[in-house]
ROTORKOL-498585 format. One record per residue: residue in one letter; x, y, z of N, C-alpha, C in turn. Coordinates in steps of 0.001 Angstrom, whole numbers, plus 500000, padded with zeros to 6 digits. Atoms other than C-alpha are relative to their C-alpha. Layout:
<atoms>
AXYZXYZXYZ ...
</atoms>
This chain:
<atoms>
X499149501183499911962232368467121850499957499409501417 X500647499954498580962058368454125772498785498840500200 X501203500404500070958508367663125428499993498616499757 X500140501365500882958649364930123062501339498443500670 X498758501188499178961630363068125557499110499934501075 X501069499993498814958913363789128276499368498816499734 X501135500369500908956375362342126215500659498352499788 X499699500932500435958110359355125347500828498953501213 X499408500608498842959973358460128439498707499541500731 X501210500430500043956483358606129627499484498848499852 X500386501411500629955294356089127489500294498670500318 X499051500972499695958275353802127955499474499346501267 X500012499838498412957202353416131756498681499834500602 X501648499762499368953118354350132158499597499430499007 X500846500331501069951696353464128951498997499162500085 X500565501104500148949062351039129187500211499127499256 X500459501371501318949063347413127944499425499089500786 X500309501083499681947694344208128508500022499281501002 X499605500361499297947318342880131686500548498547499815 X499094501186500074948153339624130426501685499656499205 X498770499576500575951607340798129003501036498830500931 X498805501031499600953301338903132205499630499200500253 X500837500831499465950982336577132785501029498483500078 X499280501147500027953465333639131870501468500421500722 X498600499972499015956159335450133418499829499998501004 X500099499905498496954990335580136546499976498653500466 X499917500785499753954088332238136560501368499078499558 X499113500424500169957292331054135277501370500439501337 X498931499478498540959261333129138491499213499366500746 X500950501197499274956467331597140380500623498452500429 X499081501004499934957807328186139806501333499753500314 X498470500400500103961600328921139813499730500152501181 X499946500010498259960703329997143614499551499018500457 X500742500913499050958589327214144573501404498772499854 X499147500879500496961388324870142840501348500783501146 X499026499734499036963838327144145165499869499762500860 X500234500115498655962222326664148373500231498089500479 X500025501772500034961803322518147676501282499957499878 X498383500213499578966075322663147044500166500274501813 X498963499554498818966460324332150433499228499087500536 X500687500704499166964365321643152451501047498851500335 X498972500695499658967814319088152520500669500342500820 X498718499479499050969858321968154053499550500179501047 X500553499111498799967809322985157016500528498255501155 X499747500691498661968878320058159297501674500582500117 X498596499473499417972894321014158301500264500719500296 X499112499124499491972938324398158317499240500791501189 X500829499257499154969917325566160616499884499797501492 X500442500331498766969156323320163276500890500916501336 X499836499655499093970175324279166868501686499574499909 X498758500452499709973834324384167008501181500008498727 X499792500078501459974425324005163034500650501466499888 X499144498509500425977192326645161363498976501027500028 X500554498675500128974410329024160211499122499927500531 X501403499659499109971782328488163257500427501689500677 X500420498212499035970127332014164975501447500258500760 X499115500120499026972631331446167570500737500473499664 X498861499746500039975895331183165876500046500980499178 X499891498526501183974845334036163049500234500966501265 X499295498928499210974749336375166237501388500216500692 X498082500052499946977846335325167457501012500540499518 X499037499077500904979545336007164182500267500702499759 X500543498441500794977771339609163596500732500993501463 X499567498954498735978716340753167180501977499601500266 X498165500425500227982752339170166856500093500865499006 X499330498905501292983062340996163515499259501322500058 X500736498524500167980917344209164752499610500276499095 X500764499771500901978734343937162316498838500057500212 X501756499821499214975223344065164194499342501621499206 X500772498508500866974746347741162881499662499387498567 X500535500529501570974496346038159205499328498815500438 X501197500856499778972757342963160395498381500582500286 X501713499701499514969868345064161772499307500077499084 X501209499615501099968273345149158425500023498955499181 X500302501224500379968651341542157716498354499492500804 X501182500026499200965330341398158816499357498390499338 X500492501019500772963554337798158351499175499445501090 X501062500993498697960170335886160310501173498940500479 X499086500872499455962947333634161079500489500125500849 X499609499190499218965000335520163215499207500333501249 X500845499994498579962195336570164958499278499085500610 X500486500962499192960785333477165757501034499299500487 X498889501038499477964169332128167027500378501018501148 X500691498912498333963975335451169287499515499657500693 X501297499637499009960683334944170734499892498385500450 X500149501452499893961107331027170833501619499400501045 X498431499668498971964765331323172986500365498475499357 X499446501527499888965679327948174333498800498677499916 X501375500748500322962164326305173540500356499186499214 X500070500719500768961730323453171639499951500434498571 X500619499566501511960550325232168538500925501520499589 X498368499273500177963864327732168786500806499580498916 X498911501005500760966054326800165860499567498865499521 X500254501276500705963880324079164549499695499755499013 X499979500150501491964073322398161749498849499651499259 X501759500544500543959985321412161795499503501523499694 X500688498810500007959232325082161857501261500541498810 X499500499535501235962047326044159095499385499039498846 X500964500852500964960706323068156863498572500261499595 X501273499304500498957301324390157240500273501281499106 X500025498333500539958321328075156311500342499598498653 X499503500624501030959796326360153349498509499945498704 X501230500654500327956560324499152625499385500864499636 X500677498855500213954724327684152659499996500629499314 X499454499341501233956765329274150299499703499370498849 X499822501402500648956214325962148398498119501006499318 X502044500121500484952058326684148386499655501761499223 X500362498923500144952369330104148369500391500502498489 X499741499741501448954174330507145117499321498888498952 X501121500847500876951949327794143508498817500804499669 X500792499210500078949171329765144568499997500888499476 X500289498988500967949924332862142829500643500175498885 X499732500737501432951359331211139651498741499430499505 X501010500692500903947770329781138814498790500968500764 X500935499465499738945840332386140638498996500961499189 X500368499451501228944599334140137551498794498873499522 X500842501445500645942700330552136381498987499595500768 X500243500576499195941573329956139770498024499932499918 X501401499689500713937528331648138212499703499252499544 X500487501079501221937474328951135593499860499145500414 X499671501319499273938571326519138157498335499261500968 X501391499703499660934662327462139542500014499159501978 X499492499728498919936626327893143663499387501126500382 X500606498602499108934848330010146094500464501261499493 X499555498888500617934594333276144495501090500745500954 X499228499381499324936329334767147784501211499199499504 X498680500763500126939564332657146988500462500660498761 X499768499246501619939169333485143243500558501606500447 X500122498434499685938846336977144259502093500955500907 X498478499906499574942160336794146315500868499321499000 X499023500418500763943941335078143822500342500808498650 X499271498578501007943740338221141037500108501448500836 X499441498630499015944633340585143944501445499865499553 X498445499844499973948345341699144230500378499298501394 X499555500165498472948672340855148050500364498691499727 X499275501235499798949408337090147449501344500099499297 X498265499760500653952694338003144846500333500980501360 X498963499540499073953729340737147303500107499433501397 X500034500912498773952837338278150601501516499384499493 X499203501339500376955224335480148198501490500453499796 X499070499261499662957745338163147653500957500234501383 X500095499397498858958036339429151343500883498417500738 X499293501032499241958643335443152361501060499797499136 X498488500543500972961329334840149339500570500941500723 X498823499153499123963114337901150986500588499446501633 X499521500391498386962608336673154773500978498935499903 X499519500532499331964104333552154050502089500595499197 X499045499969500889966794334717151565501104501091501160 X499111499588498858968100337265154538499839498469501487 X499465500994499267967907334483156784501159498966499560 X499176500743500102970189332417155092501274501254499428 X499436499034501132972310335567153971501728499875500011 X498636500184500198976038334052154613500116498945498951 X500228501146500666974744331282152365499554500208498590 X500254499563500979973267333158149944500896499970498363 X499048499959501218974513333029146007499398501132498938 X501229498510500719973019335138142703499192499825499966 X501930499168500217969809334281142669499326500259500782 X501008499341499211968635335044145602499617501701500016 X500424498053500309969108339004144634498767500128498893 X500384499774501334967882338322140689498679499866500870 X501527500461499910964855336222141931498543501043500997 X500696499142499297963740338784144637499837501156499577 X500405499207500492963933341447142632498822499979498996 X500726500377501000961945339782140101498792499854500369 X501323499731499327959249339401142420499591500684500321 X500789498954499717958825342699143516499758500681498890 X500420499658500711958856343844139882498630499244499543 X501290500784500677956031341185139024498995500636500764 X501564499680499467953848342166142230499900501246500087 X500425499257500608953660345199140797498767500688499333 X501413500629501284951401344317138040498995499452500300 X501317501006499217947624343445138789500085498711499238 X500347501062500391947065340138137893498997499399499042 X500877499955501119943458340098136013499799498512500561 X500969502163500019941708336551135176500016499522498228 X499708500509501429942266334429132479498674500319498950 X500866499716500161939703335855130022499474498569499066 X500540501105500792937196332644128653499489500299498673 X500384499868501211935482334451126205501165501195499199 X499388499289500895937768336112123322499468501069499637 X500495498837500170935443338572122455499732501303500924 X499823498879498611935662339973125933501136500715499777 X498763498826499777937797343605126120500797499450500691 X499072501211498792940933342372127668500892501486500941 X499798498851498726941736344611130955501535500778499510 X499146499590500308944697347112130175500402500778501527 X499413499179498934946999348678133098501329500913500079 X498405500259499966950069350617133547500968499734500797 X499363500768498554951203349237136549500549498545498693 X499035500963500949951773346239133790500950500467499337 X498881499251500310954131348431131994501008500109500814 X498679499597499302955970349638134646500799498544500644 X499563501354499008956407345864136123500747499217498741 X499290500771500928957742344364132649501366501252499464 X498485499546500421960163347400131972500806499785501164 X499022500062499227961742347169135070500640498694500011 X498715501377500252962813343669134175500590500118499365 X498997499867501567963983344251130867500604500869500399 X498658499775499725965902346673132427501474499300500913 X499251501131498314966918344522135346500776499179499083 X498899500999500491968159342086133042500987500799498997 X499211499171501010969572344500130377501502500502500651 X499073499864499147971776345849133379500843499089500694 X499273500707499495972813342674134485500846499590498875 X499402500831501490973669341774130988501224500770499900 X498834499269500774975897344461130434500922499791501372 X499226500151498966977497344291134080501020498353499263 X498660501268500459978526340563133068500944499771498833 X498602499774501281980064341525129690501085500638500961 X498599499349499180982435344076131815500682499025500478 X499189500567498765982912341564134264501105498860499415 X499286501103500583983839338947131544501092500683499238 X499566499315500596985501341316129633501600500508501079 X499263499614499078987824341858133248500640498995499969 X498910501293499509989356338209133563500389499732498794 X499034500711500908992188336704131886499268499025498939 X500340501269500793990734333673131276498802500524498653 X500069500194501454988482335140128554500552500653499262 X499383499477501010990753336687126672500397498667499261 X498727501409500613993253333592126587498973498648499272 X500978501002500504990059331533125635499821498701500799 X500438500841499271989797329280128721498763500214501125 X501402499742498691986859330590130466498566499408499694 X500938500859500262984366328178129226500553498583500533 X499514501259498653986475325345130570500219500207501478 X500056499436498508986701327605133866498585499775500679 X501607500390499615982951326858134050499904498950500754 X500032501518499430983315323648134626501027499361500732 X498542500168499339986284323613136436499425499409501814 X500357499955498680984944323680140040499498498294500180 X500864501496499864984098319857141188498881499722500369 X501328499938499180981144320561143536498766500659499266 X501383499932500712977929320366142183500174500221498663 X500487500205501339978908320076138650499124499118499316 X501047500824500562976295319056136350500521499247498967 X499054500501501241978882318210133258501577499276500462 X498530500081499751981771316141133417500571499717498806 X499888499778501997983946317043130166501328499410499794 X498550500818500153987441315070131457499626498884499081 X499938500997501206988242312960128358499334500030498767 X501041500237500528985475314226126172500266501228499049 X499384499406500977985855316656122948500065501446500229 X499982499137499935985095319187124762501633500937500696 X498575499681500037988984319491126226500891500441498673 X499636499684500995989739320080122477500322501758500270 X499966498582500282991146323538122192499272500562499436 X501187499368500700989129324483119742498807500553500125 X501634500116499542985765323820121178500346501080501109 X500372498793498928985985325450124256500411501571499925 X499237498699499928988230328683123230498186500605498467 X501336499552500748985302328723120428498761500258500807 X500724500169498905982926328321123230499886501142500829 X499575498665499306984450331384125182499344501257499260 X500028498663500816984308333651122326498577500322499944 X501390500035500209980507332735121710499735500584501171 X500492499220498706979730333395125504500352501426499947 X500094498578499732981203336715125653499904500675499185 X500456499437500930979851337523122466498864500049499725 X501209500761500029976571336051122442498631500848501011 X501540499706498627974590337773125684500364501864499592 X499951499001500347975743341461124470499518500210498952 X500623500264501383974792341010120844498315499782500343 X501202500599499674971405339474122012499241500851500649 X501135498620499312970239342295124484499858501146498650 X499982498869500678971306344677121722498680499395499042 X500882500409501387968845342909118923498914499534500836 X501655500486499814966145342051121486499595501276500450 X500674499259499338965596345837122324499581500806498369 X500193499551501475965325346229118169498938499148499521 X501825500956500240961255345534117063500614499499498587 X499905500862501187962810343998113712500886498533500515 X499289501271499329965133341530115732500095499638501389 X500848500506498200963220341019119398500082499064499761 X500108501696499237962826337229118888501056499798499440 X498073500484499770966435336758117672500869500257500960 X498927498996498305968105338991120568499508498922501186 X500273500404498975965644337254122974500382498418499817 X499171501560500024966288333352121316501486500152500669 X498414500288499460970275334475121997500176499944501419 X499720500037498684970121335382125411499320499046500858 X500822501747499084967890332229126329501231498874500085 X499158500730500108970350330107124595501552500120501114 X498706499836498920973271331763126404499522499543501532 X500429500540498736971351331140129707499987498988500023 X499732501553499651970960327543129116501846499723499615 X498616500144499934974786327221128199500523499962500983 X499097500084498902976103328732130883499444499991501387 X500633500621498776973765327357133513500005498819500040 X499300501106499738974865323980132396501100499864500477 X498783499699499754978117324842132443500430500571501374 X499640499353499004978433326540135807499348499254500926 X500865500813498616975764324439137656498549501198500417 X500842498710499449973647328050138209499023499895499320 X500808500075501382970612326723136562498693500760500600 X500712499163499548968234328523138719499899501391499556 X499903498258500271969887331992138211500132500027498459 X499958499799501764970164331149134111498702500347500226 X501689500164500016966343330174134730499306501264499544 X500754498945499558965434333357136186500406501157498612 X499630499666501138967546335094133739499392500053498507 X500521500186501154966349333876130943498239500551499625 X501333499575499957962640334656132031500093501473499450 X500159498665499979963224337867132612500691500967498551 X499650499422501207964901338388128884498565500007498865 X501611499259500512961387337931127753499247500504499826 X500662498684499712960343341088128962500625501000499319 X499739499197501220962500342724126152499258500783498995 X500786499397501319961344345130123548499018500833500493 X501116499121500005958239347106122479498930498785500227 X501369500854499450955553345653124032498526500729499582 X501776499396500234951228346220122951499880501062500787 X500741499553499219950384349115124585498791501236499731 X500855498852500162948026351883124627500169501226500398 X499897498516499671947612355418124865498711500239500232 X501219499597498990944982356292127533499454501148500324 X499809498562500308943685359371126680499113500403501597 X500762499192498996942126361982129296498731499935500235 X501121500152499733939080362099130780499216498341500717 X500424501244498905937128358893132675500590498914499778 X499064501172499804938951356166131415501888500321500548 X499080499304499410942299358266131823500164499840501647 X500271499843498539941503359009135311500028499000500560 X500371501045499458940101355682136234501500498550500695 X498980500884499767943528353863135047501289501054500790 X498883499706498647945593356129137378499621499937500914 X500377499837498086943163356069140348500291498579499807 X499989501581499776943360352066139993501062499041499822 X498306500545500639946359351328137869499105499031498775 X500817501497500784943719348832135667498837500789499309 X500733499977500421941301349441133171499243499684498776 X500238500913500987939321347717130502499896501094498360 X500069499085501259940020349287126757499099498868498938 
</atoms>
């Protein structure tokens, strides 16, 4: 019995499948980052520049007033250190050199959202060649973190979801879009291990936000779907005068939300009701990412409920192919 929980946990985790299993998920986090970095390009004159609430400057200020420097030291970000090594210089605190870093993030997550294609695209094989490596996702990773601790009093949820989501993707080799169909299609378990750790990632967040909803008043009493939209700043919905003030609707509305994203993980980790579980928890993501304004962190959310379930994989038996896909993590079945 032992064995067979070995054996199967195993599986769950190493198994080989398909390197193109995340192929659309990656490029779909891909985008929500490049689409994150192009939002922050408005704020960098208010909150960065030289002098601005959250410039280099006044973050140390704050960290050494509230003796907090021992926990800052591991806010680590290229930012930081170029506002170090750049003092009272022109290029200290500037907003041409945060706009670039931006920009970068901009190319860089483009780049390894279509770097898989880039062969077909018939681009210097060296480019190609770097573009089904791992080093450009964990490079694109590495800067979503730098800037996400640089801005980290500013920070909201997705800068955790989305960065985690990237180090589970660059994980996973990448491969090349295969042209011919009859070509073996590359199997790894480095892809395994990079799509369960979302589906758990989100599975765990899922159930955290039932508790959490499950903790406030408001959804019991059935106003926490009009609490969504309550906040004035940056709402995307405005529902004064409109049917949705009806009691009805919204206390119906409530019940669905905190019924809806628990139900949905449960039936998307069941192979007879995976694309019903996973339709619910999409739907709930677009709901309450209208509703809240958080359409980024639904976004990401929602991606990452796609990585639900039993996924294709293989069983890689012993001997040279065995071997091959643990010395490499990749190998063609």
């Amino acid at each position: 019995m032992i064995r067979d929980c070995v054996t199967r946990w195993t599986e769950f985790w190493f198994s080989p499948s398909p390197v193109a299993t995340l192929r659309n998920v990656r490029r779909g986090l891909c985008l929500l980052a490049a689409i994150y970095f192009v939002s922050a390009l408005a704020d960098v004159e208010t909150w960065f520049a030289r002098g601005a609430p959250a410039s280099s400057s006044n973050l140390a200020t704050f960290f050494r007033t509230a003796e907090l420097t021992s926990d800052a030291r591991w806010m680590i970000s290229p930012l930081f250190i170029w506002d170090a090594l750049a003092g009272d210089s022109a290029l200290g605190e500037s907003t041409l050199v945060y706009r670039l870093y931006l920009l970068v993030g901009v190319a860089l997550a483009l780049f390894v959202a279509v770097g898989d294609r880039l062969a077909d695209w018939k681009v210097p094989a060296k480019l190609s060649a770097i573009g089904e490596s791992n080093w450009p996702s964990v490079l694109l990773w590495v800067w979503f973190v730098g800037w996400a601790n640089r801005i980290v009093l500013l920070a909201g949820t997705v800068e955790p979801l989305l960065s985690l989501s990237l180090a589970a993707v660059a994980i996973a080799p990448v491969g090349r879009v295969q042209s011919d169909r009859e070509s073996p299609r590359p199997v790894s378990w480095r892809t395994t291990l990079a799509n369960r750790l979302l589906s758990v990632q989100v599975t765990l967040i899922a159930l955290v936000t039932t508790a959490t909803l499950f903790a406030s008043p408001v959804w019991w009493n059935g106003t926490g779907a009009y609490a969504l939209v309550a906040p004035a700043q940056d709402r995307l919905l405005t529902v004064t005068g409109t049917f949705f003030e009806t009691p009805i609707i919204y206390e119906l509305l409530t019940a669905l939300i905190v019924c809806v994203l628990p139900v949905g993980i449960f039936l998307a980790w069941k192979p007879a009701t995976g694309k019903l579980g996973i339709a619910m928890v999409v739907a709930w993501c677009g709901v309450v990412g209208l509703l809240s304004a958080n359409l980024l962190y639904a976004a990401t959310l929602a991606i990452l409920a796609t990585t639900i379930g039993t996924k294709e994989s293989y069983r890689t038996p012993a001997g040279a192919i065995g071997a091959k896909t643990l010395n490499d993590g990749s190998t063609d079945n």
